[in-house]
Backbone as ProteinMPNN parsed JSONL, in Angstrom:
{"seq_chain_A": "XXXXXXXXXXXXXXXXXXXXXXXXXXXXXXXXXXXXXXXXXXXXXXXXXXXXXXXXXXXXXXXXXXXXXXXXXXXXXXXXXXXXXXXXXXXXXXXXXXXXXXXXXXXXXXXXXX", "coords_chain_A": {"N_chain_A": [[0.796, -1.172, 0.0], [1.92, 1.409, -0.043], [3.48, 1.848, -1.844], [1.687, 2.411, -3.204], [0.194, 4.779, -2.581], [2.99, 6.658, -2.774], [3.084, 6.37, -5.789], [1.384, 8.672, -7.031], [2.207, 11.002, -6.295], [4.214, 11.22, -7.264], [3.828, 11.636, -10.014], [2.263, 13.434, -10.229], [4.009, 15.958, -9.567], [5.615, 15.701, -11.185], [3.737, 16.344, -13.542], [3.133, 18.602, -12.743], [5.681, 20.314, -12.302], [5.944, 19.892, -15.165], [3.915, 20.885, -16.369], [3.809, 23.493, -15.653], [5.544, 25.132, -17.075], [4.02, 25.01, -20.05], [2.027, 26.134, -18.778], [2.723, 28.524, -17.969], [3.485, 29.678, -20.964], [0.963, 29.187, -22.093], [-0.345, 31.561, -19.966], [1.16, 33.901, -20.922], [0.154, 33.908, -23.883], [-2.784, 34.043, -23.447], [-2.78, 36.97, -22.053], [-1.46, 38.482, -24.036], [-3.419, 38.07, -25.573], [-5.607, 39.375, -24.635], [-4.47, 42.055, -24.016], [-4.253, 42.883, -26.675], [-7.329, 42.752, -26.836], [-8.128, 44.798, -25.296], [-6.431, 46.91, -26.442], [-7.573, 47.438, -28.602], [-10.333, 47.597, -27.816], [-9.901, 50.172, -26.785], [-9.177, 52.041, -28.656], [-12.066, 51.419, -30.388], [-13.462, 52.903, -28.941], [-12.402, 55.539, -28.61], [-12.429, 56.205, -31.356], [-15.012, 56.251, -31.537], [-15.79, 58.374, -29.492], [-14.428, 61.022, -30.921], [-16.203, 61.118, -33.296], [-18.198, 61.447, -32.09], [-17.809, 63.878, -30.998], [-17.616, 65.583, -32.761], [-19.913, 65.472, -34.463], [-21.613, 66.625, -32.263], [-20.499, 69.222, -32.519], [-20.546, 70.113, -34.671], [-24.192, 70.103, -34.65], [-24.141, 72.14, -32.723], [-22.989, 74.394, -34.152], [-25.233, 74.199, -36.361], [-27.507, 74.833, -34.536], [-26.725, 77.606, -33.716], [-26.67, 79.045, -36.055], [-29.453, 78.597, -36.501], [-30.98, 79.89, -34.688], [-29.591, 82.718, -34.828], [-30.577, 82.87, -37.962], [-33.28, 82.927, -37.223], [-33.335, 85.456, -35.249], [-32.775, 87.519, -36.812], [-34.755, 87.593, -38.825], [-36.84, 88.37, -37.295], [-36.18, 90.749, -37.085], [-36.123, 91.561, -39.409], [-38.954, 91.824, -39.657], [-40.041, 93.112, -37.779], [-39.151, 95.835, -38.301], [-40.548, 95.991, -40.421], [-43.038, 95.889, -40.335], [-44.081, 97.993, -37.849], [-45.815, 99.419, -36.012], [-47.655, 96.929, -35.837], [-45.831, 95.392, -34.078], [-45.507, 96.353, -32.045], [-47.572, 96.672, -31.015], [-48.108, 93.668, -30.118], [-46.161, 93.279, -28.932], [-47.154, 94.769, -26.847], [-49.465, 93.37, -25.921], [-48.112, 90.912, -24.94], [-47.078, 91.19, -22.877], [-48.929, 93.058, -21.283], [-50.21, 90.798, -20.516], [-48.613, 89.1, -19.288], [-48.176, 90.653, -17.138], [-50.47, 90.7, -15.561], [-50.679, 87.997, -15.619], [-48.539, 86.76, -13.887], [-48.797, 88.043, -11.1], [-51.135, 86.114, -10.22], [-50.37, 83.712, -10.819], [-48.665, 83.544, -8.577], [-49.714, 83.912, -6.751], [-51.754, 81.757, -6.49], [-49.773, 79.792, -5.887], [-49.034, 80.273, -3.49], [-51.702, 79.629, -1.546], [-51.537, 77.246, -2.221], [-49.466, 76.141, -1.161], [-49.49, 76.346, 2.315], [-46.929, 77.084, 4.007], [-45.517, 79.067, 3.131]], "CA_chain_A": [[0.0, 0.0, 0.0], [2.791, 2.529, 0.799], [3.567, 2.105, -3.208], [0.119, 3.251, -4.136], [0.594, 6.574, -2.281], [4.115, 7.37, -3.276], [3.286, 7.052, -7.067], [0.704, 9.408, -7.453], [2.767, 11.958, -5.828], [5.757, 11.386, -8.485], [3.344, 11.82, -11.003], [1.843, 14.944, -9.85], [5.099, 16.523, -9.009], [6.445, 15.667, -12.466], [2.837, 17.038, -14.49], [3.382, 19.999, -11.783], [6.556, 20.738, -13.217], [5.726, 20.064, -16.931], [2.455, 22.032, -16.789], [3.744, 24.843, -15.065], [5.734, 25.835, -18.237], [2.918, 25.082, -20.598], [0.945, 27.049, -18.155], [3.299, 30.54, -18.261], [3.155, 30.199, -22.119], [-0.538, 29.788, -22.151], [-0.727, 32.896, -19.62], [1.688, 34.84, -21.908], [-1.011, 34.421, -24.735], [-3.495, 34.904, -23.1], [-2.205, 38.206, -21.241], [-1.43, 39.124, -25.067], [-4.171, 38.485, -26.366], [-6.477, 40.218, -23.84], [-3.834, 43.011, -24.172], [-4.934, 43.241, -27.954], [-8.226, 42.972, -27.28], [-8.078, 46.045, -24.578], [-6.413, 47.992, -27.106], [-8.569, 47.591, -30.019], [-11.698, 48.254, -27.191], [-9.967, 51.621, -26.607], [-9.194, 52.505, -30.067], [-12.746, 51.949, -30.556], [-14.526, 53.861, -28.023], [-11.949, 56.675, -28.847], [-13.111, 56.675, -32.751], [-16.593, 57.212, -31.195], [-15.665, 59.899, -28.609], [-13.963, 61.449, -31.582], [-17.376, 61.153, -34.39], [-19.277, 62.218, -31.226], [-17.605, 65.349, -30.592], [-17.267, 66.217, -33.965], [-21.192, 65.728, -34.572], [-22.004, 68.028, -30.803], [-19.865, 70.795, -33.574], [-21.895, 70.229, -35.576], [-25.1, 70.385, -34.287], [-24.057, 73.206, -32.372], [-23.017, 75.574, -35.283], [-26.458, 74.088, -37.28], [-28.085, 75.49, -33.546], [-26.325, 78.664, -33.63], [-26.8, 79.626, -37.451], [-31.014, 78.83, -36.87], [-30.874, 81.373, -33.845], [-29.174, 83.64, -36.216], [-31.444, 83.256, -38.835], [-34.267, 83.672, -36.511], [-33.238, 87.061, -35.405], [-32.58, 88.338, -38.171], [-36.383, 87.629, -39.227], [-37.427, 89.085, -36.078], [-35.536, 92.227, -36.943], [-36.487, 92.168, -40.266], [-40.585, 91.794, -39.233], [-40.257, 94.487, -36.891], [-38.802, 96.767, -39.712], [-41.802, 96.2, -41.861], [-44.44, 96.268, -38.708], [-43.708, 98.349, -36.567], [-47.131, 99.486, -35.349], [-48.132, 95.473, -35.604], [-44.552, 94.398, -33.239], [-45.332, 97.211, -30.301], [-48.857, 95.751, -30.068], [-48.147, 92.479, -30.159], [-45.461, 93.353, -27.588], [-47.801, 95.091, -25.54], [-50.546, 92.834, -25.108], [-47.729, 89.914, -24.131], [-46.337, 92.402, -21.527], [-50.517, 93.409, -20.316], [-51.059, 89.389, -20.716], [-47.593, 88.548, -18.51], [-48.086, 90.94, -16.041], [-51.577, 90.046, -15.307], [-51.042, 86.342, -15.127], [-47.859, 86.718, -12.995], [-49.616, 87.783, -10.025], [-52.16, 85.322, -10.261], [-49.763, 82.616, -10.349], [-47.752, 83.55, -7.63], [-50.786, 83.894, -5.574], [-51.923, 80.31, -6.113], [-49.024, 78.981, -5.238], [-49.278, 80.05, -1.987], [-52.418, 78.901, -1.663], [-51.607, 75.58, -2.354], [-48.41, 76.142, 0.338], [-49.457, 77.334, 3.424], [-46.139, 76.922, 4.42], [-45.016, 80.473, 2.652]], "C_chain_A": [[0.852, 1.253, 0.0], [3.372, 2.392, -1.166], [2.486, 2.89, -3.99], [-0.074, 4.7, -3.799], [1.719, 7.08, -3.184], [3.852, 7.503, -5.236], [2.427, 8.216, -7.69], [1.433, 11.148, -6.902], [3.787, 12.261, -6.801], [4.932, 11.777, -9.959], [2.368, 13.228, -11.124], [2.701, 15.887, -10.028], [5.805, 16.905, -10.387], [4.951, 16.658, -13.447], [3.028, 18.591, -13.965], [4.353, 20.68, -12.756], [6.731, 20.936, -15.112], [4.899, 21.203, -17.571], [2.415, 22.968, -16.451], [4.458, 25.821, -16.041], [4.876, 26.167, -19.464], [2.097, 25.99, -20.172], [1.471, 28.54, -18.574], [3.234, 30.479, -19.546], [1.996, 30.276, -22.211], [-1.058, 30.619, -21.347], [-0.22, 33.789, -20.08], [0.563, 35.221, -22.955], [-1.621, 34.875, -24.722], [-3.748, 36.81, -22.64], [-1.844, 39.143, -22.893], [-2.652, 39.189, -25.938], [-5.437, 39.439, -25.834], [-5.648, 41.995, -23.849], [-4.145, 43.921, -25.542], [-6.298, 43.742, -28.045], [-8.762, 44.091, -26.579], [-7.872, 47.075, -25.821], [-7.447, 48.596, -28.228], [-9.781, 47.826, -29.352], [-11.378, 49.711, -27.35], [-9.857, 52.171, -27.79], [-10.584, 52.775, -30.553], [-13.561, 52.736, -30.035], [-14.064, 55.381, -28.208], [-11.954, 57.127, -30.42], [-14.333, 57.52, -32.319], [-16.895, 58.195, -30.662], [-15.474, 61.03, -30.031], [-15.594, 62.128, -32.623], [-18.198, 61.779, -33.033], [-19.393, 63.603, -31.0], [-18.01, 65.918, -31.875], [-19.115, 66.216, -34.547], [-21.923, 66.633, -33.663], [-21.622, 69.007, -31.911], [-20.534, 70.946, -34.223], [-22.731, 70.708, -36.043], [-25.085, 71.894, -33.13], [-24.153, 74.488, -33.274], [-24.52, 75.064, -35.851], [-27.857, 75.535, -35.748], [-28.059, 77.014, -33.789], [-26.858, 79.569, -34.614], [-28.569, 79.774, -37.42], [-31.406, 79.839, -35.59], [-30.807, 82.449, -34.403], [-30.876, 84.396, -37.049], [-32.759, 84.146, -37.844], [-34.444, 85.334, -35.657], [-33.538, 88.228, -35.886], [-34.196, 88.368, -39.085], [-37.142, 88.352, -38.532], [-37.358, 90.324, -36.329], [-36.139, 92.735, -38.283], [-38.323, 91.988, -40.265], [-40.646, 92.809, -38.664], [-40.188, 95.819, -37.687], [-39.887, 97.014, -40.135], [-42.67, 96.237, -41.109], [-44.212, 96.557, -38.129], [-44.908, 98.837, -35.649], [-47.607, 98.038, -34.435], [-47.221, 94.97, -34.309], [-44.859, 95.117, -32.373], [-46.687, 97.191, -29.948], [-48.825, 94.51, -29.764], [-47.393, 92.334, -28.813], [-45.727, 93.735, -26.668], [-48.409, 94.718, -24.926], [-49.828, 91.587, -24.528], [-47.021, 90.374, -23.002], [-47.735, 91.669, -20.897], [-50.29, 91.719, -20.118], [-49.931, 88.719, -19.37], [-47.653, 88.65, -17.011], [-49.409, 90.818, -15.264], [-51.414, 88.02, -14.624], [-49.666, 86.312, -14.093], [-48.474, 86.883, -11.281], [-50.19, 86.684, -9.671], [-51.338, 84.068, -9.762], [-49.122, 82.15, -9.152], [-48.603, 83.694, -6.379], [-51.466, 82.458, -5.302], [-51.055, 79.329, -5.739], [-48.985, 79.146, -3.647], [-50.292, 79.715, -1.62], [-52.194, 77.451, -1.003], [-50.272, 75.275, -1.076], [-48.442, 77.034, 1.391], [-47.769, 77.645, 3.684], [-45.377, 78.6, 4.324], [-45.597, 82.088, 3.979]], "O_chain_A": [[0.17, 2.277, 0.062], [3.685, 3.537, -1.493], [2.464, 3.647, -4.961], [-0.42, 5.596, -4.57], [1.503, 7.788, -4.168], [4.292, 8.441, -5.9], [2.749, 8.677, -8.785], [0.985, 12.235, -7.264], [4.151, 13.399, -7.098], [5.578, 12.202, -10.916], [1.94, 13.789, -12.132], [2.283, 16.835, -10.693], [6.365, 17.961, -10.681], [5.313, 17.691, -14.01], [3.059, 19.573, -14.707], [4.045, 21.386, -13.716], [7.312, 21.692, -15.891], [4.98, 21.964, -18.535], [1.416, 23.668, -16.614], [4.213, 27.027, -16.024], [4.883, 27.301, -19.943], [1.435, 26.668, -20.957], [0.903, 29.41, -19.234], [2.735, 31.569, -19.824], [1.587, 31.415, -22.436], [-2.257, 30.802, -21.561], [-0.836, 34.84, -19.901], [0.073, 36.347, -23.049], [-1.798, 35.902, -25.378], [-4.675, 37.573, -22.914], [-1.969, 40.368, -22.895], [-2.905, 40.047, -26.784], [-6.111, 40.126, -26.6], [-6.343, 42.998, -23.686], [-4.258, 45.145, -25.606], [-6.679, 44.649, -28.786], [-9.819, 44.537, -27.027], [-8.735, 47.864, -26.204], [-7.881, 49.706, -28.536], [-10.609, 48.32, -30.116], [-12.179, 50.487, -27.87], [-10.725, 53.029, -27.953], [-10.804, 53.871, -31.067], [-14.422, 53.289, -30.72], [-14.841, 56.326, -28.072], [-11.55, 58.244, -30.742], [-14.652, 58.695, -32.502], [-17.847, 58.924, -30.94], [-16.371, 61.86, -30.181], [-15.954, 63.305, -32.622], [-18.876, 62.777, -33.275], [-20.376, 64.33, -30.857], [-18.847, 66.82, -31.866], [-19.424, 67.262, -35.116], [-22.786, 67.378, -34.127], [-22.569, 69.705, -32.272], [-21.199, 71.964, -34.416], [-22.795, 71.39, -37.067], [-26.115, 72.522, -32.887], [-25.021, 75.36, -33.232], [-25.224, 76.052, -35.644], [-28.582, 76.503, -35.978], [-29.085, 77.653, -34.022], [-27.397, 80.635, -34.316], [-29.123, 80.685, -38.035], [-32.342, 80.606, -35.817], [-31.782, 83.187, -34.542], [-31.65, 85.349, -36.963], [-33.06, 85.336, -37.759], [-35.43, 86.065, -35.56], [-34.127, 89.284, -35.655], [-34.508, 89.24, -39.897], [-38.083, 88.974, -39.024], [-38.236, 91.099, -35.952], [-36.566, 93.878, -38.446], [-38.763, 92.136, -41.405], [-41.47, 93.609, -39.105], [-41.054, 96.694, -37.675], [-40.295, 98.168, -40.268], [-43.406, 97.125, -41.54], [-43.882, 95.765, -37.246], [-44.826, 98.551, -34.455], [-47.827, 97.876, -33.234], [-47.763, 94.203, -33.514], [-44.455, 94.573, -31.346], [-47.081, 97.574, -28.847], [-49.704, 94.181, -28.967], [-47.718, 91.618, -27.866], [-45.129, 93.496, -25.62], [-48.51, 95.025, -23.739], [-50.487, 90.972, -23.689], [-46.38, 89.609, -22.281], [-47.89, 90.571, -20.361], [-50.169, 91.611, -18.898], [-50.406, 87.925, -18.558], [-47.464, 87.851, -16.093], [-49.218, 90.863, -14.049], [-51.834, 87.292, -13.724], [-49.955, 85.506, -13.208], [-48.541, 85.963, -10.466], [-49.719, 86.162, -8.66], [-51.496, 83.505, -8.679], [-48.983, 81.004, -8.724], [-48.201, 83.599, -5.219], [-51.699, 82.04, -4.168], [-51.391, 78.215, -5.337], [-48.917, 78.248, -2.807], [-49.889, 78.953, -0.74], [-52.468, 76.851, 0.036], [-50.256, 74.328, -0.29], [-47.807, 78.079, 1.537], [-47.508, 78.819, 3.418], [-44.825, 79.165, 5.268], [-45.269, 83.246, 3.722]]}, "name": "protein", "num_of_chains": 1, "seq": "XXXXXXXXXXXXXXXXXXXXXXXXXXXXXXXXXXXXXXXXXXXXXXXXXXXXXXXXXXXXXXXXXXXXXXXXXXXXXXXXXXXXXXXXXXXXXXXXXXXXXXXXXXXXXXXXXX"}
């Protein structure tokens, strides 16, 4: 019986040693190839940062330019109505300052707390 122990130990000892080189090359690979596949994640997430920003520019200047325009319509409406733009502007004044109150009165109301 004292044979049946000792060989499984010599045969361990020896795969131990065999498989522990096998092993560091197949954690080299691995470790390279997970190294690859890191890089090529960041590469792509930093294409997309990249197309992302560059579409925000974009859409910013497209933002900016329909502001613009709109202005500039404003300015040129007012030009050509000017009677029509300082009533229109008066009754959303009368209409503002009317409903301001109002609002600010139902809110307390609804919060004693004020």
């Amino acid at each position: 019986m004292d044979t049946f122990t000792t060989e499984p130990n010599t045969e361990r000892s020896t795969e131990a040693r065999g498989g522990g080189t096998c092993l560091g090359t197949d954690l080299k690979e691995a470790a390279k190839r997970f190294e690859k596949g890191l890089n090529d994640s960041k590469a792509a997430v930093s294409e997309r940062l990249e197309e992302s920003r560059i579409a925000a520019e974009r859409l910013l200047k497209h933002g900016r330019y329909a502001v613009e325009d709109g202005i500039e319509e404003t300015v040129h409406q007012i030009k050509r109505h000017p009677l029509g733009s300082l009533a229109i502007a008066f009754a959303a004044g009368a209409a503002f300052g009317f409903l301001l109150p109002h609002l600010g009165h139902n809110a307390h109301k609804s919060n004693p707390g004020y």
